[in-house]
C-alpha positions in Angstrom: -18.5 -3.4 -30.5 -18.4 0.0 -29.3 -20.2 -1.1 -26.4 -17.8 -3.5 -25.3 -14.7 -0.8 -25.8 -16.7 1.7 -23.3 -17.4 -1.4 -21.1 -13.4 -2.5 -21.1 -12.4 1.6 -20.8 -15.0 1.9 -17.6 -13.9 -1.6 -16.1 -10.2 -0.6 -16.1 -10.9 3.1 -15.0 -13.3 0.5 -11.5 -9.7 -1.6 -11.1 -7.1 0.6 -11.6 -7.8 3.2 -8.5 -8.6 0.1 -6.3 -5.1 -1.4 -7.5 -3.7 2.0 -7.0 -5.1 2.1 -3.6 -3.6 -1.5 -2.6 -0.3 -0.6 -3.6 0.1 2.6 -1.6 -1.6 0.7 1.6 0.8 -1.8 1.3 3.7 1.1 1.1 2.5 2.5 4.2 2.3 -0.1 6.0 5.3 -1.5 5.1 6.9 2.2 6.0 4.8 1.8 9.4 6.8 -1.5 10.4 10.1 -0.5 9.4 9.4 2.5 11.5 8.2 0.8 14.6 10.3 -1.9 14.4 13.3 0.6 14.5 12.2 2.4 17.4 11.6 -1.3 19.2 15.2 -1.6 18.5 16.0 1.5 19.9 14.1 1.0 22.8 15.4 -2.3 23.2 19.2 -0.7 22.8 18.3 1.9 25.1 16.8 -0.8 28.0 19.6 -3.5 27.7 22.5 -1.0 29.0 
């Protein structure tokens, strides 16, 4: 019994950086296409006058 609480404990200390680690990628590249995609704007602004 004690064996499988350890086991649980250590499995969910293994997933929980690795979700961690999804979540912020995700935010920065989400923050990374917002970003580009308002300076293609810009540019785009800036080329049509």
């Amino acid at each position: 019994m004690e064996f499988l609480f350890q086991f649980i404990r250590m499995n969910e200390f293994v997933t929980n950086p690795i979700l961690f680690i999804s979540i912020t990628a995700r935010f920065y590249i989400f923050r990374f296409h917002i970003q580009s995609l308002v300076v293609w704007i810009f540019i785009w602004h800036t080329q049509s006058r």
